[in-house]
N, C-alpha and C positions, 0 to 999 in steps of 0.2 A: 504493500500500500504506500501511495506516497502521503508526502509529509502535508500535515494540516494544516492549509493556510487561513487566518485570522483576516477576515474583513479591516481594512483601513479604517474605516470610519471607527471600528470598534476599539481600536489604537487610539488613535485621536479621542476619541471621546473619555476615554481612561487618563490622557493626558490631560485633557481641560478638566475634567472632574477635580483631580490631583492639583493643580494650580487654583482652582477656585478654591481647594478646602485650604488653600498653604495661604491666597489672600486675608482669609475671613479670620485664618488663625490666628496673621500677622495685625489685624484691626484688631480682634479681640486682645489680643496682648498690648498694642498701645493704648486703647481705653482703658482696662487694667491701672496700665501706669500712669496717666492720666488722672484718672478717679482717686487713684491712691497719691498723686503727687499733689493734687488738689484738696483732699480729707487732711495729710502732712500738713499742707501749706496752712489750712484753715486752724488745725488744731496749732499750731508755733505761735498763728497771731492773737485765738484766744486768751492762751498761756500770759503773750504779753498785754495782749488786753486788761487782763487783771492787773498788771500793775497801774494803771490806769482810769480810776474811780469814775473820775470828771467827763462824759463824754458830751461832743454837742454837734450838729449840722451847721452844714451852711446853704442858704435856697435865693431862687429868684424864680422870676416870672416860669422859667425853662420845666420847674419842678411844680405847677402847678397848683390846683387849691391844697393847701394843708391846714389840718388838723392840729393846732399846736395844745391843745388841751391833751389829746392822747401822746404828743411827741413828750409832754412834762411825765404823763403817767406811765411813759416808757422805760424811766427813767436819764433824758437828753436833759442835760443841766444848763446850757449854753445854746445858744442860735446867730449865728452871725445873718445879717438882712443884705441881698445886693440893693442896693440906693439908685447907683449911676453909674457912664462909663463914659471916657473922655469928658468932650466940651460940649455934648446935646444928647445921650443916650438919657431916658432915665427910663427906671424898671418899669412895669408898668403895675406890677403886683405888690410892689414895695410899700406904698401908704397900706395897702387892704393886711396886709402880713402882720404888719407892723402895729394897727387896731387893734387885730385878731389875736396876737400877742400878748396882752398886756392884760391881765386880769390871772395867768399864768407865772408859775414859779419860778419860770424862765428868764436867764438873766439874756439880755439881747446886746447887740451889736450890730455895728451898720460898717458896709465897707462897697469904696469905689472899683473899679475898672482903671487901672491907670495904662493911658493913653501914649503911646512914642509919637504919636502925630499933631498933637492938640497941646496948646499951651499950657503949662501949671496954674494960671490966673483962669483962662478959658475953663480948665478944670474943676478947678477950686468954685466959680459961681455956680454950674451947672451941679454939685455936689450940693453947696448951699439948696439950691433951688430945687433941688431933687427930696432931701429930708425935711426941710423946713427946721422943727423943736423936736424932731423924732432923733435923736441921734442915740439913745439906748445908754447903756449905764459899763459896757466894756470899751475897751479901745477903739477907737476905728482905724478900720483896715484899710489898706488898700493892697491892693491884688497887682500884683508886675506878674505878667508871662507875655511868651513871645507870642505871635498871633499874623496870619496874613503872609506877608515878604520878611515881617520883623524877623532877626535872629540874634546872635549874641555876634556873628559876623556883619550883617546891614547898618548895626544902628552905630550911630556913634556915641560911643558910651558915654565920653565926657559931658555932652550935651545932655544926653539922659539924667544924669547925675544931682546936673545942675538942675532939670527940672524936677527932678522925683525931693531934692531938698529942699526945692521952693516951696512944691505943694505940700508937702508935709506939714512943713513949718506954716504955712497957711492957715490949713487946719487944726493943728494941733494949739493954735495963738486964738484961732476964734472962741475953737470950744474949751480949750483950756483942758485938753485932753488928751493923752498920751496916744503915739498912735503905732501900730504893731504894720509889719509890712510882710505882707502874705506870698511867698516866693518857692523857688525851689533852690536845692542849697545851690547847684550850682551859680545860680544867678544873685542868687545872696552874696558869696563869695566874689566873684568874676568882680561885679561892679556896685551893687545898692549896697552890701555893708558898708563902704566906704563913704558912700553919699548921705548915709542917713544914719552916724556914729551911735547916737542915742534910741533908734527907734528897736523894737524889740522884732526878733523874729518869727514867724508862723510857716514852719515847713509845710512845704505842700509836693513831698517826694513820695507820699505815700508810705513810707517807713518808720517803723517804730525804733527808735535809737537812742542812746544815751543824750541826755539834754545837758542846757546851762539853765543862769539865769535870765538870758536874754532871749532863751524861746518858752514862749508862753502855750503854745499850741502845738499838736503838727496832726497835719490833714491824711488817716493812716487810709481812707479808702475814697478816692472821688468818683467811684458811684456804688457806692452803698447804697442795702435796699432796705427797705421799713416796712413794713404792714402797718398799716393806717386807714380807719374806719375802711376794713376787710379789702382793702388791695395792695395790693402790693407799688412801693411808690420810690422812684429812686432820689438819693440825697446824699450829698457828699459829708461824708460824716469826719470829724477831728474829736482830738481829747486837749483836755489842759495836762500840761507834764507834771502835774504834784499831786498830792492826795488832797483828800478832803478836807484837811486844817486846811493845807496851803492852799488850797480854794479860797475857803473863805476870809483869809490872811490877804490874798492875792484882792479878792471885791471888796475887803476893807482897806486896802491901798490907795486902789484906781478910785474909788470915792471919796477920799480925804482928799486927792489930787484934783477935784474936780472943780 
């Protein structure tokens, strides 16, 4: 008898069977690790999240209606409010937040968009005109990141400098209020520590790390999610670096200051 020949197609199909089970293997073993490098990562931040009592959001127009009555029985100690951005943005949710705020255990905060294209003065009115007597009882921020063509190559720094210490000093002369500059370290470092000696720092690298005394804050997730009257609702959430004396060590400062 001669030898038994095997159908081609019945080849081939034994081959692609064999490649699709080796695909589906190789997906299930990187979701796998995936899942698991994801649960690691989640469980390292809660860890340090406990060292970290104080926690609070930051929102604007972008984040929608909120609940700040459930964000206080969430336990969120702190709320920073966006107000404005350059020489004509202003929030458009900012005054309704801001209302809706205040009868809440919530200590608030108001903080700008600062602008590489728009003047420190140009800035400083539109800020004005944006919060009116609502400026909250923390420091006010303002917010540097790069945005558009801006980079840490396009801009000229020194010019920067000089207007990120105008505006500062601006605001910090009207309201009589210490003012924190909301950054990431690199650009802390590069050029605004330099420009604004006194003002405190509020990381916004997303990392939990060793602190000083000149960072009051750092922004460990920007976009963090909430559940709030039953949906789920994104908010970029920060801690204050001390515990809970130094909380309220820290609110009995900034209000002696005021």
């Amino acid at each position: 008898m001669g030898k038994k020949v095997q159908p081609i197609y019945e080849s081939t199909y034994r081959h692609r069977s064999t490649r699709s089970r080796t695909r589906i293997l190789t997906v299930l073993i990187l979701l796998i690790i995936l899942i698991g490098g994801f649960w690691l990562f989640q469980k390292h931040q809660n860890k340090q999240l406990s060292h970290y009592p104080v926690k609070g959001v930051t929102l604007s127009q972008d984040d929608g209606y909120i609940d700040f009555h459930q964000l206080a029985q969430k336990g969120v100690k702190f709320t920073y409010l966006r107000a404005s951005s350059g020489a004509s943005f202003i929030d458009d949710q900012f005054s309704n937040s801001f209302s809706q705020s205040q009868g809440t255990d919530l200590k608030i905060g108001v903080y700008h968009m600062f602008s590489f294209s728009s003047s420190a003065s140009a800035q400083y009115v539109n800020f004005r005109r944006a919060i009116g007597k609502s400026d909250g009882v923390l420091p006010i921020a303002l917010q540097v990141s790069y945005y558009g063509s801006y980079s840490e190559n396009s801009i000229n720094q020194s010019a920067q400098q000089v207007k990120l210490k105008k505006l500062a000093n601006l605001i910090s002369t009207h309201y009589q209020r210490s003012v924190v500059i909301w950054t990431t370290d690199s650009i802390w470092h590069t050029w605004v520590k330099a420009s604004v000696p006194k003002a405190a720092f509020w990381m916004a690298d997303g990392k939990l790390k060793r602190t000083n005394d000149r960072m009051p804050f750092i922004e460990y997730n920007p976009k963090g999610k909430m559940t709030l009257s039953g949906s789920e609702q994104q908010v970029s959430q920060s801690v204050f670096t001390g515990n809970q004396k130094q909380w309220r060590n820290y609110l009995n400062a900034i209000t002696n200051t005021k």
